[in-house]
N, C-alpha and C positions, 0 to 999 in steps of 0.2 A: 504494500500500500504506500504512495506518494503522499507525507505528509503537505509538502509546501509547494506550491506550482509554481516553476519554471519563471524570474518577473522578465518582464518587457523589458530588448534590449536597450532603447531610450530609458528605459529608468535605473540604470547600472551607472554611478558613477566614475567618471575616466581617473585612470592609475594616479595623474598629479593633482586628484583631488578627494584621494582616500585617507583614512586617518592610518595612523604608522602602527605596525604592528602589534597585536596581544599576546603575550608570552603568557601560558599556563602550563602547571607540571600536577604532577598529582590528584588525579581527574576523571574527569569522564566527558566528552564533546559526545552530544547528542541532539535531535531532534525530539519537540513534543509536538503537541498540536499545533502551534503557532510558528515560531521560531526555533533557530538551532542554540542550544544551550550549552552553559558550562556546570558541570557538579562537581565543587572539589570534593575533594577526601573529609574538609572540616566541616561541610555539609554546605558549605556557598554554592550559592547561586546565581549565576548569570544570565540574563539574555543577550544572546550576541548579536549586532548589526552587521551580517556579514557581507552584504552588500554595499558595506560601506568601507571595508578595510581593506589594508594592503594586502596584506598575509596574515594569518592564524601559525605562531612557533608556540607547539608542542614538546617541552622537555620529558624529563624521566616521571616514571608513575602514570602516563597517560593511556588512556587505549578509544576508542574514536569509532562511531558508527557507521554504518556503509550509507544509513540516511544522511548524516550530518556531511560526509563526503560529497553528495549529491547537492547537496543544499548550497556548499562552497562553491562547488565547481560550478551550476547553474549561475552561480553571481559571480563568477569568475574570479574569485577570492581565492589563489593558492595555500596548500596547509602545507609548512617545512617541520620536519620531524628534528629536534636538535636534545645536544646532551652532554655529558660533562664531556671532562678528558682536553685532548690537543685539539680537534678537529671539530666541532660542536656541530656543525651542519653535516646532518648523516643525509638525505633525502629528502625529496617533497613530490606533493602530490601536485600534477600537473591541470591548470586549471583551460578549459576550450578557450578557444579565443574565435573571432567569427570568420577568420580567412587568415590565408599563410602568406599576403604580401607580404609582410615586413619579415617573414621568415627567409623565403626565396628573394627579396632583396638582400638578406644580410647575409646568405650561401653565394650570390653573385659574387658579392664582395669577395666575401674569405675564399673564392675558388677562382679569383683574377689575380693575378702575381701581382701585380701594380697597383691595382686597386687594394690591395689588401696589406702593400705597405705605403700606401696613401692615407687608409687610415689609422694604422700604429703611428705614421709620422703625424696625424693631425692629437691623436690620443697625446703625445709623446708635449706637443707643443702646448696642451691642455697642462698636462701637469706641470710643465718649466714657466707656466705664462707668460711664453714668447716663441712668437712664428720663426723667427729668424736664426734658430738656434741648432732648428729639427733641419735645415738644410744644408746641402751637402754633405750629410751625417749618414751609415749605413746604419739600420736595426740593430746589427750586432751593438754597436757604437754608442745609440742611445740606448738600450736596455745597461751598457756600463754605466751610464753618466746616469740611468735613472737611479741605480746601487747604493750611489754615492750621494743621489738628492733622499732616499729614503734614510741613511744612516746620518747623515746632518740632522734630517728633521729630530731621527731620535735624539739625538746629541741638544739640542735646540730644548726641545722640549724637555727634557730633564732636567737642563739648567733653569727654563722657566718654573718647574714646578718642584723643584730640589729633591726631585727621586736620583739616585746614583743609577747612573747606568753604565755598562759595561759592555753589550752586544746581546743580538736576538739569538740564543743559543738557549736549547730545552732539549731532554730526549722525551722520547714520547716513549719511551718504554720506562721509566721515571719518572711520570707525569708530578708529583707530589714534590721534585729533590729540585724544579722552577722556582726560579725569583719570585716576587711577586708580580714584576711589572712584565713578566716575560708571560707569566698568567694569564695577567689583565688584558694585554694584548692581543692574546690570542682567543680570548672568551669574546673580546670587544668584535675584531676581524671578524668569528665565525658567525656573530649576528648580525654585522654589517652582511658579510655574502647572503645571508638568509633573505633578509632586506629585499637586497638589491637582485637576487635571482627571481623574487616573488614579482616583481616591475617588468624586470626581461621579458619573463613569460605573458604576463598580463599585458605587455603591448605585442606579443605577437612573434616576438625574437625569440633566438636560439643561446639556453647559457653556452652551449658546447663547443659553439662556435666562434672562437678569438681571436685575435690580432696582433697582439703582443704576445700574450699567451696562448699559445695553441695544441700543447697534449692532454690537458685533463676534461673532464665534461664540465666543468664549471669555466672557462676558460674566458670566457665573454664577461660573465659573471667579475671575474678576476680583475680583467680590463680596466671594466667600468670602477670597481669599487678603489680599485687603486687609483684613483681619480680624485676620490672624497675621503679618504684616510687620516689626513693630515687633520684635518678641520672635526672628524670623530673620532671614529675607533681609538687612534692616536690619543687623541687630546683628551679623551673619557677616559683611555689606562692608567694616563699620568695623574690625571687629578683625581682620580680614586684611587689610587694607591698615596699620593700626598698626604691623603685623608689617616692614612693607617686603617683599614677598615677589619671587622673582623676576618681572616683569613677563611674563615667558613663560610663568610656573606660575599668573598672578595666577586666572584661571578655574577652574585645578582644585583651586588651594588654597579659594577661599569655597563649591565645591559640597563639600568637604570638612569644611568648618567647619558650612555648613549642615543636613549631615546628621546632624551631633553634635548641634545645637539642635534637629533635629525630633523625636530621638530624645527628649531633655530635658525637650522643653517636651511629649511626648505627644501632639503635632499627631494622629495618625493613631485616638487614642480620643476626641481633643476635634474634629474638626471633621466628623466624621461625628455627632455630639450637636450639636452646635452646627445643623449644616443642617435635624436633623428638628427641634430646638426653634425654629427659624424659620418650619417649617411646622408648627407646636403639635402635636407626634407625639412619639410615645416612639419610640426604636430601641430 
């Protein structure tokens, strides 16, 4: 039985005007008669506006209805599955979108040799904020200079917010024996990619498919988010760890700090403008 009918495509709001994503763990995502819900474990209660959000992140403790699945994806609301550890973005569930243009324009791209370092060199000029820098420069060339603009920032950043830093170095078969800010970073990153792969999909694009980065299936995903780093994930590790937070809280305190700076910085009207002016399109 179908509890919630299918809404009208005119009544779905577009990706740069959803609200930023709901992180719950410990739960149950369901449908009742009305709307799709949340039941924690403490006995909360939600009703969710899914038609209105970016993405629904799912951590540990949760398990999720095949109605409430339906109910997402009808309002084209992707649901990403995340969790502790190094890598917090395990999968997500893919939401319809209403045609594969901007899919098949974004395989043009990444399957044209020039085209597709026409846009790592425009991606490239995006992060350095300056055209004139990405020319006469090979990929190889700027993927070095970008190494060096990423370990500055850290360096920058530390000194602004008097965490000691020392290098992004963690094993992940050790996850527990990380710094803290090497942590925070990397809990911040894997909800940024969550973020930003739940946008991808919802306008129509491929994470798989990248430009700078091109062997994992998040790759686009990657691209893009490394674009906006600086300004979150970044800037949210460092000042949650400035704070000294509990080292038990330290993960939900920077997806918390995180979602104030995406609110802030408008990620969700700038990076959907930002993908189609990479593929020289108006949205």
């Amino acid at each position: 039985m179908k509890f919630l009918a299918r809404p009208p495509l005119e009544a779905l709001a577009q990706a740069r005007d959803r609200w930023t994503p709901l992180f719950f763990q410990h739960g149950r995502l369901e449908v009742d008669d009305s709307s799709v819900q949340w039941l924690g474990a403490d006995g909360t209660v939600y009703r969710i506006p899914v038609a209105t959000l970016s993405c629904i992140l799912l951590g540990p403790g949760t398990t999720v209805t095949h109605a409430a699945i339906c109910a997402c994806s009808d309002s084209n609301t992707p649901i990403c599955w995340i969790g502790d550890e190094t890598m917090r973005f395990y999968t997500m569930g893919q939401s319809a979108t209403n045609d594969s243009e901007n899919a098949r324009l974004q395989a043009s791209f990444a399957g044209h040799r020039t085209k597709s370092a026409d846009i790592a060199r425009r991606m490239f000029a995006i992060r350095f904020d300056d055209e004139e820098i990405v020319k006469g420069k090979t990929i190889q060339e700027l993927r070095g200079m970008e190494g060096i603009r990423v370990r500055q920032q850290y360096a920058q950043l530390g000194a602004e917010f008097g965490v000691p830093w020392k290098a992004r170095s963690y094993d992940v078969n050790c996850w527990h024996l990380a710094d803290d800010i090497n942590r925070a970073i990397s809990a911040a990153n894997a909800a940024l990619y969550s973020m930003v792969t739940s946008l991808i999909v919802s306008l129509g694009f491929l994470p798989q498919l990248g430009f700078i980065h091109t062997s994992h299936m998040l790759s686009f995903t990657f691209d893009i988010a490394d674009i906006f780093k600086a300004e979150t994930s970044f800037t949210a590790a460092f000042a949650v760890v400035k704070e000294k937070p509990n080292p038990n809280a330290l993960e939900e305190s920077v997806l918390e700090r995180l979602k104030e700076l995406i609110e802030k910085e408008k990620l969700f009207t700038r990076i959907p403008k930002t993908i189609f002016q990479l593929f020289e399109r108006n949205l």
